[in-house]
Structures are given as structure tokens and as C-alpha cells.
C-alpha positions in Angstrom: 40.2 -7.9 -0.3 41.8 -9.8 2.8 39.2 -12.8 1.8 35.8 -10.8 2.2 33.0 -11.9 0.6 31.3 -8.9 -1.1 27.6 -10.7 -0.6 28.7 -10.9 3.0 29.3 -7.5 3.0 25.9 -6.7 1.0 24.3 -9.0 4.5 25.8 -6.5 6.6 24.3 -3.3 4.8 20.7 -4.4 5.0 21.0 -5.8 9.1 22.1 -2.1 9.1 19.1 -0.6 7.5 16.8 -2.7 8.6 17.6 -3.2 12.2 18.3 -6.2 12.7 18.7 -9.9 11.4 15.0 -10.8 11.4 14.8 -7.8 8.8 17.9 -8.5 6.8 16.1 -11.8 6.5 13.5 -10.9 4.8 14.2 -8.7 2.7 17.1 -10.6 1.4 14.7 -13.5 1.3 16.8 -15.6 3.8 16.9 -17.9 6.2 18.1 -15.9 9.9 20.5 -18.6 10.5 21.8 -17.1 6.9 22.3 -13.8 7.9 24.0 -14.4 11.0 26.6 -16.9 9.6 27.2 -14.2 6.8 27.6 -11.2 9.8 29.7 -13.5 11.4 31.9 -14.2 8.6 32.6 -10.8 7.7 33.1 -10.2 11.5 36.1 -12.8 11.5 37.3 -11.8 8.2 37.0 -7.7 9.2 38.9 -8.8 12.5 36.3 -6.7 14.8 33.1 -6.4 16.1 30.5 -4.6 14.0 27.3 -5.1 15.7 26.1 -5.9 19.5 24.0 -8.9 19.8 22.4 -8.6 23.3 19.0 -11.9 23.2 16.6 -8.4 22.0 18.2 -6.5 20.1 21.0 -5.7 18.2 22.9 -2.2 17.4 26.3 -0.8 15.6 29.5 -0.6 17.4 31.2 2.2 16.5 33.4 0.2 13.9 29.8 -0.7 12.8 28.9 2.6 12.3 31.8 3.9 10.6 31.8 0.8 8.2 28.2 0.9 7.0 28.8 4.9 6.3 31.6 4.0 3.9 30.2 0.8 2.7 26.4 1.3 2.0 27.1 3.6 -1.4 29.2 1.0 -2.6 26.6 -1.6 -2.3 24.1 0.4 -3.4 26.3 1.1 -6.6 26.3 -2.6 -7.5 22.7 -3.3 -7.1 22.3 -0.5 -9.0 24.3 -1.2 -11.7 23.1 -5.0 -11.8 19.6 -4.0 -12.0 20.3 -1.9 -15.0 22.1 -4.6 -17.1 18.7 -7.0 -16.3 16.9 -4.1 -17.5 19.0 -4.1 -21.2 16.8 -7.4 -21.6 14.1 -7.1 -24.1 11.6 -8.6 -21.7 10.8 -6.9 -17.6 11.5 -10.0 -15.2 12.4 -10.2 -11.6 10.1 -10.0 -8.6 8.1 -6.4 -7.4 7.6 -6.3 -3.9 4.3 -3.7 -3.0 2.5 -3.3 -0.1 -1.1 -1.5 0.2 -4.1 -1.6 2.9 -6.5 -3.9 2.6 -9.4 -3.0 0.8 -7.5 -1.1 -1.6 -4.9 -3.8 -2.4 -8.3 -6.6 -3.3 -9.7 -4.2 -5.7 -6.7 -2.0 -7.1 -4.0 -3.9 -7.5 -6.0 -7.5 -8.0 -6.8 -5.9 -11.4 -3.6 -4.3 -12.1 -1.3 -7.0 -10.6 -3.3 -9.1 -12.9 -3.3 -7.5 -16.5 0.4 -7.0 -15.6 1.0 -10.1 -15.1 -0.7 -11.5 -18.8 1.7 -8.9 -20.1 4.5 -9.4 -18.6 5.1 -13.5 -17.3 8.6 -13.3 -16.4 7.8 -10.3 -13.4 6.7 -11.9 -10.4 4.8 -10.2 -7.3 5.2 -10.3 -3.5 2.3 -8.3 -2.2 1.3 -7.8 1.5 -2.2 -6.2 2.3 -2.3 -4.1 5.4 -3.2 -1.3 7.5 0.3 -1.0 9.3 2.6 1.9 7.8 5.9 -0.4 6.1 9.4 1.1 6.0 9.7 0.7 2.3 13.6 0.5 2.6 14.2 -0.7 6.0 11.4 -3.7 4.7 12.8 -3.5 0.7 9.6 -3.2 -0.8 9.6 -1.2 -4.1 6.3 -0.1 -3.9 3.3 1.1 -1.8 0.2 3.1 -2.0 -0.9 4.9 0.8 -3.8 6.7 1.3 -2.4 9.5 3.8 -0.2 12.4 3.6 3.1 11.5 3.4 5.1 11.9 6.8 8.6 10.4 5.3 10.7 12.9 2.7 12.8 9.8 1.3 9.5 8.9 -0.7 8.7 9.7 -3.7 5.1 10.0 -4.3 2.9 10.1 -7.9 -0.5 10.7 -7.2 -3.3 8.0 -8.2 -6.4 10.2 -7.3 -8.8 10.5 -4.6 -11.2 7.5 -3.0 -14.3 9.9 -3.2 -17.1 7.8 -1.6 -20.7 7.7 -3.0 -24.1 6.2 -0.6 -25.3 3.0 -1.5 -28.4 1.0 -0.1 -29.7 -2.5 -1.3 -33.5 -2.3 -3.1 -34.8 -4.3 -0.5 -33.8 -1.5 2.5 -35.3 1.1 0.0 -38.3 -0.5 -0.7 -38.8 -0.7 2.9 -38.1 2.7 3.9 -38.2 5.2 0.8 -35.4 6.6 -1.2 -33.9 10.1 0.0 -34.0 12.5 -2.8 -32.4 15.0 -0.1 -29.2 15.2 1.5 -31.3 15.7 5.1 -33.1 12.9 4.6 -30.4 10.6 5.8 -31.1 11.9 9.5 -34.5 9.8 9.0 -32.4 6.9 7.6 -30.2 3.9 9.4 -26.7 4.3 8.1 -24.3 1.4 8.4 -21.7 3.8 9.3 -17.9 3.3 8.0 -16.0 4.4 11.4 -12.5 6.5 9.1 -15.2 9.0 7.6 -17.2 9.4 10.2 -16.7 12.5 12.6 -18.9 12.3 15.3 -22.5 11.5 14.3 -22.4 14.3 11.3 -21.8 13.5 7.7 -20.0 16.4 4.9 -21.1 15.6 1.4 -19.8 17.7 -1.2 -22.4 18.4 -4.3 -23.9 20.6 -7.1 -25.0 23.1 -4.2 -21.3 23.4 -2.7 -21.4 21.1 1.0 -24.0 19.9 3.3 -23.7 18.6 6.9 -26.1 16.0 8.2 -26.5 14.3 11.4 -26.9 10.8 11.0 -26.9 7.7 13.2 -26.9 3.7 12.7 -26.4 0.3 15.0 -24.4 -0.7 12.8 -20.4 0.6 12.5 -17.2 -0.9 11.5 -13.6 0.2 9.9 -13.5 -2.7 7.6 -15.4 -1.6 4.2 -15.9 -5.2 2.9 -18.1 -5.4 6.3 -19.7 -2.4 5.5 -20.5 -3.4 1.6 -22.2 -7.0 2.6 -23.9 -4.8 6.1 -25.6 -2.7 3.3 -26.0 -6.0 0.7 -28.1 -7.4 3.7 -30.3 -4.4 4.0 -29.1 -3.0 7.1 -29.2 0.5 5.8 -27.5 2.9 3.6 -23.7 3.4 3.7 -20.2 4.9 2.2 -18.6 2.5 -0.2 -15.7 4.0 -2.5 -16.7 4.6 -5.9 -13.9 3.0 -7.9 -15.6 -0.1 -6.5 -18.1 0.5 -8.8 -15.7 1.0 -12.5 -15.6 -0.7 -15.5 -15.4 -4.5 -14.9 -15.4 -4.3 -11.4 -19.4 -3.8 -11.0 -19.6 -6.9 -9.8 -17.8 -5.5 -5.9 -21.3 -3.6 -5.9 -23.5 -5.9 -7.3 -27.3 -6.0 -6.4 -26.6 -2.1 -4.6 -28.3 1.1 -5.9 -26.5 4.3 -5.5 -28.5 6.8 -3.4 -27.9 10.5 -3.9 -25.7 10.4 -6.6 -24.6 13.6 -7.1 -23.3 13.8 -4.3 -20.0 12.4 -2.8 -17.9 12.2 0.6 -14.5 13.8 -0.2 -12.0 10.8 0.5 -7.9 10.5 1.4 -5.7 11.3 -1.5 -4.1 8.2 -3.3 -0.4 7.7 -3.8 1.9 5.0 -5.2 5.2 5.6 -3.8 8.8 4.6 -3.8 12.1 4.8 -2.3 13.9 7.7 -3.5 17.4 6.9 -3.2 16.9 3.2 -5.1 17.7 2.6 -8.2 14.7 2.0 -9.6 14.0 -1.0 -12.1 12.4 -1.3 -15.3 9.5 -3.4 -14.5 9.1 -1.4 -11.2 8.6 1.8 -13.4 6.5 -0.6 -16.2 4.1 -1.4 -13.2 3.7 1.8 -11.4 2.3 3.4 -15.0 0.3 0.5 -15.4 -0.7 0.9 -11.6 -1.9 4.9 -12.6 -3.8 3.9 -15.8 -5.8 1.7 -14.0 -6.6 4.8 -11.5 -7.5 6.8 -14.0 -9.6 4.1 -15.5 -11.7 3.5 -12.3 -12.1 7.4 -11.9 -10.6 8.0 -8.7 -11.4 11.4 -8.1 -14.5 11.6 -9.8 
């Protein structure tokens, strides 16, 4: 193939897709200097131009273009078919790549990431933990969950439940102020108030008598729930904590706090691990992803 390296040409497909070099980078796990010396090569080897480097940014010439449309199915045809020959191994192994927001990531996944992981020793993980929105394929992550609706139609989504949120107050805030058996007694109580459920100053709880709205207020207010949980821990009022926080062998995330109200619940976001839908997608990806929705339905998300 007039001395063309195929990796080189594999370099060029994800600068493509993701943008740019910094991108290609990481996804490829890379250094930049890597990436370029690869575009270049194929550049020299191709005999023209493919991308415009200007010191910003960096975008398809029209051979560019033209190339990656005729190339990209062909490299996607390799990985795919490389990926399934690992897979004919009698043991998952290879590195999953899965990206969730904060507080869902430290007590989902720690769980499931680490059961996997007893199970399986030859998988490795790279997980990132935040609130930005990552381009699965433009990033090559395999997996994310995502607690919105999906805006993006190349993803393919399995749902994991909903993050229903119960009240919880420490004893010592109760024993100073008196337990609501009442959904409007709250408007008599400080909340420590967790700023994405909160519209306005009014709270919907959904219970055995359909919904209630209550006006409620609180000094206290924040958008991070582990600063909510140790806000109510310290006795600075009652507050929305999710309750798969409180499953099975995780009781200790909740530890000391007493669930107020309990049969009723703030309706949360809908759950959802999902993927790429034009990637092949491996065998320990697929492994992981049921494991990921068994431990779901373990912590009764939803409930």
C-alpha cells in the first residue's frame, strides 16, 4: 500500500472523530508528539495534505474529508474484528473505559467496578467521575451512565432505574426539634436543601395519598450531595439523600441518619448505562454492563 502504515492510518481516523490531536491522544492513549509524527507520516506517505493545523485548531482539507469517509469503515472493521478474536479467550481482559457524575460513580460503580474486578482480574478500568456531558466516541469511552434524557441518537441506552430520594435527619436535629409525622410539617423544619431538586422554595413528594407540595426553606443549600449527607450528619436539618445510598452493604453512606417520612419519596432522574452504538462492542464491556444492572436492581433504584 505505497508504504502506509495501517496504525498510521488508524491515528488519522480518531484526530478525525475526535477533533483534534489532543483527543486522538487520549483516547489512543498516546503521547501528542505521537500522534502528530503518525499524521505526519501518513501525510508524506499519502503525498497531500489531510488536515489544517492553524496554533488552535485543526480541521479536514477536503482530501481529509474525502479520505476519512472511505477509510473510517475500514478501521472500524479491524477493531472490530480484533476485539472479537480477544473475546474467543476463555477469560474477559482488556481495559473498560466509563465515565459517570460524581456521586453516582463513588457509590455505584465503587461496588460494581469492585466485585467485577474479584471476578474478572485480567479487565482493567479507566473511570472518570464528572458532571460534564463526555462524547463517548469522540472521547472512546465504552461506557457512561447518565442521569438525563438522552439528547444524542448514536447511544444506546439500558435503563438502570430511577434515583428516587427519601428525607433523612440526624437523631440529634430530631431530638431537638420533633419528628414530622406529616408531609406539611417540613414548612416548620430547616431543610438542608439539595439545589437539582429543588424548584423554587416548594418540595413534590410522591406517597400512599398520590403527591403533596410543600413550601420549605433552609440556610443551608448546595449541588454536591456528599455536602448535603455530612450538612444533615451534623445536624443542620433534614435533607434529600438518594436512597440506593442506603442498600444492602452500603448502609454505612447513611450511617448514624434516620429516615423521616418514609413513605414518601421525591421522584428522581431516570438512570441509564449507555454505549456507542456503531462500536463493536466487547465481551467484557457487555460482561460489565449486566453486572452494572444487577447491582441496580440490587440497591432498588426505583423503589
Amino acid at each position: 500500500m505505497n508504504g502506509i502504515d495501517l496504525n498510521d492510518v488508524a491515528t488519522f481516523v480518531r484526530v478525525a472523530e475526535g477533533g483534534g490531536v489532543t483527543a486522538a491522544a487520549r483516547v489512543l492513549g498516546v503521547p501528542k508528539s505521537t500522534v502528530s509524527r503518525s499524521l505526519s507520516r501518513l501525510e508524506r506517505a499519502l503525498g497531500v495534505r489531510l488536515v489544517q493545523r492553524t496554533t488552535r485548531s485543526l480541521a479536514l482539507t477536503d482530501a481529509g474529508r474525502g479520505y476519512y469517509e472511505r477509510v473510517r469503515g475500514m478501521v472500524e472493521g479491524v477493531a472490530h474484528a480484533t476485539a472479537e478474536v480477544v473475546d474467543m479467550g476463555t477469560e474477559p481482559r482488556g481495559t473498560i473505559r466509563i465515565t459517570a457524575p460524581v456521586d453516582i460513580g463513588q457509590v455505584l460503580l465503587a461496588d460494581a467496578i469492585t466485585s467485577f474486578s474479584q471476578r474478572y482480574p485480567q479487565v482493567r478500568f479507566d473511570v472518570s467521575l464528572t458532571s460534564r456531558v463526555v462524547d463517548l466516541v469522540a472521547e472512546g469511552y465504552d461506557l457512561a451512565v447518565r442521569a438525563s434524557p438522552l439528547g444524542d441518537s448514536s447511544l444506546v441506552a439500558r435503563k438502570l432505574g430511577a434515583a428516587n430520594l427519601g428525607l433523612f435527619a440526624s437523631p440529634k436535629y430530631l431530638a431537638r426539634h420533633g419528628t414530622p409525622v406529616k408531609v406539611g410539617e417540613l414548612a416548620e423544619h430547616e431543610l438542608v436543601l439539595f439545589r437539582p431538586v429543588f424548584v423554587g422554595s416548594t418540595l413534590l413528594l410522591s406517597g400512599p395519598d398520590g403527591e403533596e407540595r410543600v413550601a420549605v426553606h433552609g440556610a443551608i443549600a448546595g449541588d454536591d450531595l456528599f455536602f448535603v449527607q455530612r450538612a444533615i450528619g451534623a445536624g443542620a436539618g433534614i435533607g434529600l439523600l438518594p436512597l440506593f445510598f442506603a442498600a444492602s452493604d452500603s448502609r454505612a453512606d447513611l450511617k448514624g441518619l434516620q429516615r423521616v417520612l418514609p413513605r414518601w419519596v421525591l421522584r428522581g432522574p431516570g438512570l441509564a448505562v449507555v454505549a456507542p452504538s456503531a462500536r463493536h462492542e466487547p465481551r467484557r464491556v457487555k460482561l460489565f454492563r449486566d453486572a452494572l444492572l444487577a447491582e441496580a436492581r440490587r440497591r432498588g433504584l426505583g423503589r
